[in-house]
matplotlib code that plots the C-alpha trace (Angstrom):
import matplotlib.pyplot as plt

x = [-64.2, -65.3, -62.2, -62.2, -60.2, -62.2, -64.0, -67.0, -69.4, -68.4, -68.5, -72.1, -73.5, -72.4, -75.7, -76.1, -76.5, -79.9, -78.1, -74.6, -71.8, -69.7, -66.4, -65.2, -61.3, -59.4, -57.0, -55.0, -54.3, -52.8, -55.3, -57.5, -61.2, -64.7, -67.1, -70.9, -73.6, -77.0, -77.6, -76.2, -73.3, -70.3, -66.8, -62.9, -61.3, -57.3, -57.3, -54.1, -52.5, -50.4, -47.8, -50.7, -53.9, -56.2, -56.9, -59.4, -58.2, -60.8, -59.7, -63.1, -66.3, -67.2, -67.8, -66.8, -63.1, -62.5, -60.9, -58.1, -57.4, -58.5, -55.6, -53.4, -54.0, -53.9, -50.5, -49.7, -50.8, -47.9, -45.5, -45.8, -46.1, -42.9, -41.5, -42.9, -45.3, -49.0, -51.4, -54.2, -51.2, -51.0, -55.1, -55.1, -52.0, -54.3, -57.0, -55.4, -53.2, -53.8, -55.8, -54.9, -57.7, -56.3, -52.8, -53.7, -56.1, -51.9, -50.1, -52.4, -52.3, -49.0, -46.6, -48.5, -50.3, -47.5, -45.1, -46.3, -47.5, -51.3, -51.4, -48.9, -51.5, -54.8, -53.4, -52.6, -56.3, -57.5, -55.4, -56.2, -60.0, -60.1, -58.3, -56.6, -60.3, -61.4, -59.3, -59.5, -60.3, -58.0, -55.3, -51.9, -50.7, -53.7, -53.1, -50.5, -48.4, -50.9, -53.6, -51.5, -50.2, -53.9, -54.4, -51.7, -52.1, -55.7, -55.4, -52.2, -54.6, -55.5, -53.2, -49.9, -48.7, -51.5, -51.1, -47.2, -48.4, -50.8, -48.0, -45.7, -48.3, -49.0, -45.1, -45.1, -47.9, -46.3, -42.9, -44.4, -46.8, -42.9, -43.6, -46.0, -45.1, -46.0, -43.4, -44.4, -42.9, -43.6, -46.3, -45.1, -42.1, -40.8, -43.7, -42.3, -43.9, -44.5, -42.1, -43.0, -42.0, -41.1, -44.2, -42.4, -42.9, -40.5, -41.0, -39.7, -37.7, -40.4, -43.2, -41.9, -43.3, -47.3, -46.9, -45.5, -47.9, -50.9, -49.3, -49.1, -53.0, -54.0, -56.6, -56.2, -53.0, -52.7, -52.8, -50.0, -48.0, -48.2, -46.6, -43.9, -42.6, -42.8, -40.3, -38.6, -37.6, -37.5, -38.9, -41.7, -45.2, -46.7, -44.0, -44.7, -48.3, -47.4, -45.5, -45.4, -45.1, -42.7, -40.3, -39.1, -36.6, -37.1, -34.6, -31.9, -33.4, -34.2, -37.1, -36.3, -38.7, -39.1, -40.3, -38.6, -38.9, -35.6, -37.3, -35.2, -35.1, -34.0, -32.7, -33.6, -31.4, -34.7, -34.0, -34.7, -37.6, -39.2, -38.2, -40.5, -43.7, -43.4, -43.3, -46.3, -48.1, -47.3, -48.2, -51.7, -52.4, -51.6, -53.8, -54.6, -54.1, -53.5, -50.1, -50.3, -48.7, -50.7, -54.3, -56.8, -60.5, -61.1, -60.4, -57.0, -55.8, -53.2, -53.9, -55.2, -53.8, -54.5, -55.0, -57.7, -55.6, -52.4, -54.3, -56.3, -52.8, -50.9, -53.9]
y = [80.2, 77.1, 75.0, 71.9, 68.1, 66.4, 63.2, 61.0, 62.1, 65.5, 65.6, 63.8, 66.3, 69.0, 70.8, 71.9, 76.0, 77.5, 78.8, 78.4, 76.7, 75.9, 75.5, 74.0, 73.4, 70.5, 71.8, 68.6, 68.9, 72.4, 73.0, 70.5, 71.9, 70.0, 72.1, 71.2, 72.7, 73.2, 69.9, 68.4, 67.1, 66.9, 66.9, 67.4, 70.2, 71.1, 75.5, 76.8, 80.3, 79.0, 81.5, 84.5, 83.3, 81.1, 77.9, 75.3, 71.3, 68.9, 65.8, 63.9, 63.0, 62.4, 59.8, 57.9, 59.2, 58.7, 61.5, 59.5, 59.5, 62.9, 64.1, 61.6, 63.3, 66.8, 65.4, 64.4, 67.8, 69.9, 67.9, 68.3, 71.6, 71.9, 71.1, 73.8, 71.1, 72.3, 69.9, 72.0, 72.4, 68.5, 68.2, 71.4, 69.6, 66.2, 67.7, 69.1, 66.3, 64.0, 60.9, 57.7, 58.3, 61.9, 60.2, 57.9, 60.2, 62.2, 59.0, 58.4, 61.3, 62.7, 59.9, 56.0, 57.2, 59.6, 57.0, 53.5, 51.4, 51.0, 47.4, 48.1, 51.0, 49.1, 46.4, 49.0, 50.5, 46.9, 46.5, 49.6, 49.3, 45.8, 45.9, 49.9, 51.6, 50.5, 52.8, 55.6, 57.8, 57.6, 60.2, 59.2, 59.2, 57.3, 54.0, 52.1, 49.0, 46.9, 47.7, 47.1, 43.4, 42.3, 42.9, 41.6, 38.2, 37.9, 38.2, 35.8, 32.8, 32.7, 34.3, 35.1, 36.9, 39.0, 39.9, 41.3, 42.9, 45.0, 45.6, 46.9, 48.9, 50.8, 50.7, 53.4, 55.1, 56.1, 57.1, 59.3, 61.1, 62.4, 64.7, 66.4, 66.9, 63.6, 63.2, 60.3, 56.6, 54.1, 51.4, 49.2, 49.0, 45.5, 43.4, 40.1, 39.7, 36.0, 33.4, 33.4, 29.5, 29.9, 29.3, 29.1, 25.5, 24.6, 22.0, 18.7, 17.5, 14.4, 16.9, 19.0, 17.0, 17.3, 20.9, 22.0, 19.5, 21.6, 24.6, 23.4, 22.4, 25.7, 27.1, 30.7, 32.1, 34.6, 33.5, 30.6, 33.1, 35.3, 32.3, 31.6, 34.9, 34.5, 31.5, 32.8, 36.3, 35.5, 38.9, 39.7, 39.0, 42.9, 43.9, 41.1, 42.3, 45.7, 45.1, 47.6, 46.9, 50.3, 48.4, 45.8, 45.6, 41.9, 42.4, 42.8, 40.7, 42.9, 43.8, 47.9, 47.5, 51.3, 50.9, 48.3, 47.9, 49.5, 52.5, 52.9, 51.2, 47.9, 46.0, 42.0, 39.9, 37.6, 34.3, 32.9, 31.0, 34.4, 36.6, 33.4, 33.9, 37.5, 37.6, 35.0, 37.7, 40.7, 39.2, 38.1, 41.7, 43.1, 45.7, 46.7, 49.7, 48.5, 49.4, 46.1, 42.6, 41.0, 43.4, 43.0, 42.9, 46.2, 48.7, 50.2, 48.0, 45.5, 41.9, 40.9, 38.8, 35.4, 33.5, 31.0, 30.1, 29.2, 27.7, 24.8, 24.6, 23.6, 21.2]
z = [-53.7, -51.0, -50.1, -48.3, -48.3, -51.1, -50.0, -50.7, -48.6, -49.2, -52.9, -53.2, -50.7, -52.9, -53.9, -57.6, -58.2, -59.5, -62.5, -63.9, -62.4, -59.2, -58.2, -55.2, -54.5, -53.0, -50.1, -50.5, -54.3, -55.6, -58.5, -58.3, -58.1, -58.6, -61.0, -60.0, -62.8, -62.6, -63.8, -61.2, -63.2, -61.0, -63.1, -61.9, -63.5, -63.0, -62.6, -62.8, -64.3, -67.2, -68.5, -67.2, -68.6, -65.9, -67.9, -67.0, -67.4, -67.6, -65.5, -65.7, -64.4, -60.8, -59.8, -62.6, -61.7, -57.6, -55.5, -55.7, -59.1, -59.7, -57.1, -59.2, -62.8, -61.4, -59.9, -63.7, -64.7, -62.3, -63.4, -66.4, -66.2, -64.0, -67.3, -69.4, -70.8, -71.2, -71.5, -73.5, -76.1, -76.4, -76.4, -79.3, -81.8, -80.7, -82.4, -85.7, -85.7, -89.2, -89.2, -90.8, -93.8, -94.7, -94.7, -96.6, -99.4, -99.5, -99.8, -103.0, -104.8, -103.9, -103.8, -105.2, -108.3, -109.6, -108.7, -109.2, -111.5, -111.8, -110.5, -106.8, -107.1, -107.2, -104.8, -102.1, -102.7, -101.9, -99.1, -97.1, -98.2, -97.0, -93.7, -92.3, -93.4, -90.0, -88.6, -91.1, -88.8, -85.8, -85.5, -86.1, -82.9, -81.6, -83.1, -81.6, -82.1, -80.4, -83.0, -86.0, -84.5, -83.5, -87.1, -88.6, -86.4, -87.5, -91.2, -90.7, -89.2, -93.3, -95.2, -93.6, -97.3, -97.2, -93.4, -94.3, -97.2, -95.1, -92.3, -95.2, -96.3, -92.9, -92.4, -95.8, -94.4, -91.3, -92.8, -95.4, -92.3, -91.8, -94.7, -93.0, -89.6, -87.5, -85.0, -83.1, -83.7, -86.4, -84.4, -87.1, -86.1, -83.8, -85.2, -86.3, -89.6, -90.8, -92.4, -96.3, -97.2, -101.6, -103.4, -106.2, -108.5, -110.6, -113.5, -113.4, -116.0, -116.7, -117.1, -119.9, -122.3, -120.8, -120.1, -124.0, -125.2, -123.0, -124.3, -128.0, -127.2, -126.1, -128.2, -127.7, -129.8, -128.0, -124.8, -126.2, -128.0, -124.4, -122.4, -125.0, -125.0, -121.1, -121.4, -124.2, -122.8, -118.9, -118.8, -115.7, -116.7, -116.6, -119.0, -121.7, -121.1, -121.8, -124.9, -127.8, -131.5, -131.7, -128.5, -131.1, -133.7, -134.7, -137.4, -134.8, -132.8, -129.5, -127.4, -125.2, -121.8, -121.4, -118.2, -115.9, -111.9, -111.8, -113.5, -116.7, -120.1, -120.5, -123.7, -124.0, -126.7, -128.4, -129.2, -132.6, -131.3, -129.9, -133.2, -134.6, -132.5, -133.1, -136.6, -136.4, -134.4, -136.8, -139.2, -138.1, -137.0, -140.4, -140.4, -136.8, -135.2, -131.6, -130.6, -128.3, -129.5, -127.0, -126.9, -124.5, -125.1, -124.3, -127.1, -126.3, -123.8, -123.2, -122.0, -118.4, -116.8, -118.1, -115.2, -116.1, -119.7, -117.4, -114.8, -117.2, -119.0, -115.6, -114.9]

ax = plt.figure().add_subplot(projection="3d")
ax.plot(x, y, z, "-o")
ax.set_aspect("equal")
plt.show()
C-alpha cells in the first residue's frame, strides 16, 4: 500500500501496472488515494471503512482535477461523514431519484386527465412538449432555479403570458413530485413572473351599432346564434360550447351548467331574448339526434372554437 505527499511530478511519474489496478495513498489527506490502471488512466478515489464495509469514492480524474482539489473533496467527503452523511447513499437515491419526464407521464395520468377538462389538458400537453421536454430527462433535484428563470426570461422576450403559463406549469409539477417522495425545494419558487397588462376590450358605446349589425350580417346561424347566447347568458365560452338539449327547460326559462369551473352544477335565469334563439335553434334541428345545440362538424361533437367567425365579425 505505497504512501507518499501527492504532487505533480510525483503523480505523472506514477507507472501504470501490467494488469489490474493501483493504489497509491496521499499522507497529507486521510483517505485520499490515486488509483492508476493498466491503461494508464490515473483517477482520485476517497477509501474509507464506512459503518464496516471498505467503500471506494470516486473524486475524479487526474489531471483534470489538481492535487489540490482532490485533497479539497476528500476534505468534503470526512465531513460529511463526521455527520453520519454518506456520500454513495446521496449518489444511489441520485440515481433512483425521478426525472422531470416520469413526473410529468404521473402528473398526466394520475392527477390532469382525471381531473381537468380536456382543453387545461391539451394546453399543458403543449406547454411541456413545446418548452420543459428539453429537460425531460433531468432528475428532479438536478434542475434548479437558474434553469427554470433562463427559460422563463426567454419565452418572455415574445410572449410574457405564455412564459408564466409555463412557470405555473412547472410550479404544479414540483408540488405534486411531493406525492412521491421528492424532498428537495420548488426551483420555481422566488422567480418574479411577468406583469400581465388586461387584454381585455371592451365595446364602446358608438360601436354597438357596427358590431350587432356584423353580427346580424353573419352568415353562419350557428355561429350567430353561439355569440348571442354568449351575450345573452354571460356564461364562459367552453360551457355555451358544451351545451346540452337535456340542460334546458326553456319553458321556465333556465339553462343547469353541470359542469362549472367551480366543479358543481350551476343554474342560469335565460332572458327572453335567449329563450328566443333557442327555440329558433330547436326548432331548426327538429329531427336530429345530436344532443348539442351548438354541434360541431364532427359527428358527436360540440362546436370548436369559432375563432375565424368572431374575428371577421370584430373586423
Amino acid at each position: 500500500m505505497p504512501r507518499f505527499a501527492f504532487t505533480k511530478a510525483h503523480l505523472d511519474a506514477l507507472a501504470a501496472p501490467e494488469t489490474g489496478r493501483l493504489y497509491v495513498y496521499d499522507v497529507k489527506t486521510p483517505g485520499l488515494a490515486l488509483c492508476v490502471t493498466a491503461a494508464s488512466t490515473k483517477t482520485f478515489y476517497f477509501c474509507r471503512r464506512v459503518n464496516g464495509p471498505y467503500q471506494r469514492i470516486r473524486i475524479g480524474p487526474w489531471p483534470a482535477l489538481s492535487v489540490e482539489q482532490a485533497r479539497a473533496e476528500a476534505k468534503k467527503i470526512t465531513g460529511l461523514m463526521a455527520q453520519g452523511i454518506n456520500p454513495q447513499d446521496r449518489k444511489r437515491a441520485t440515481r433512483a431519484e425521478t426525472t422531470l419526464g416520469e413526473l410529468w407521464e404521473r402528473y398526466l395520468t394520475t392527477h390532469a386527465r382525471p381531473h381537468k377538462k380536456p382543453r387545461s389538458v391539451r394546453e399543458d400537453e403543449r406547454l411541456y412538449g413545446r418548452f420543459l421536454a428539453p429537460l425531460a430527462g433531468r432528475k428532479l433535484s438536478c434542475i434548479r432555479k437558474v434553469d427554470l428563470q433562463a427559460l422563463h426570461t426567454r419565452i418572455g422576450r415574445d410572449t410574457p403570458y405564455q412564459a408564466n403559463h409555463v412557470l405555473a406549469l412547472a410550479h404544479t409539477l414540483f408540488e405534486h413530485a411531493r406525492d412521491i417522495g421528492f424532498e428537495g425545494p420548488n426551483p420555481v419558487h422566488g422567480i418574479r413572473r411577468f406583469n400581465e397588462v388586461s387584454r381585455e376590450r371592451f365595446l364602446q358605446a358608438d360601436e354597438l351599432a357596427a358590431f350587432f349589425k356584423a353580427l346580424r350580417d353573419e352568415p353562419s346561424t350557428k355561429h350567430r346564434d353561439f355569440f348571442l347566447i354568449c351575450l345573452f347568458t354571460g356564461a364562459r365560452r367552453g360551457n355555451v360550447q358544451s351545451m346540452k338539449w337535456a340542460d334546458l327547460a326553456l319553458d321556465r326559462g333556465t339553462w343547469t351548467i353541470p359542469d362549472t369551473k367551480a366543479n358543481r352544477p350551476q343554474t342560469v335565469p335565460l332572458v327572453p331574448e335567449a329563450v328566443a334563439v333557442l327555440r329558433s335553434r330547436q326548432a331548426a334541428a327538429n329531427g336530429s339526434d345530436s344532443p348539442w345545440v351548438f354541434p360541431g362538424r364532427r359527428e358527436g361533437r360540440y362546436i370548436g372554437e369559432p375563432a375565424k367567425a368572431w374575428a371577421k365579425i370584430l373586423a
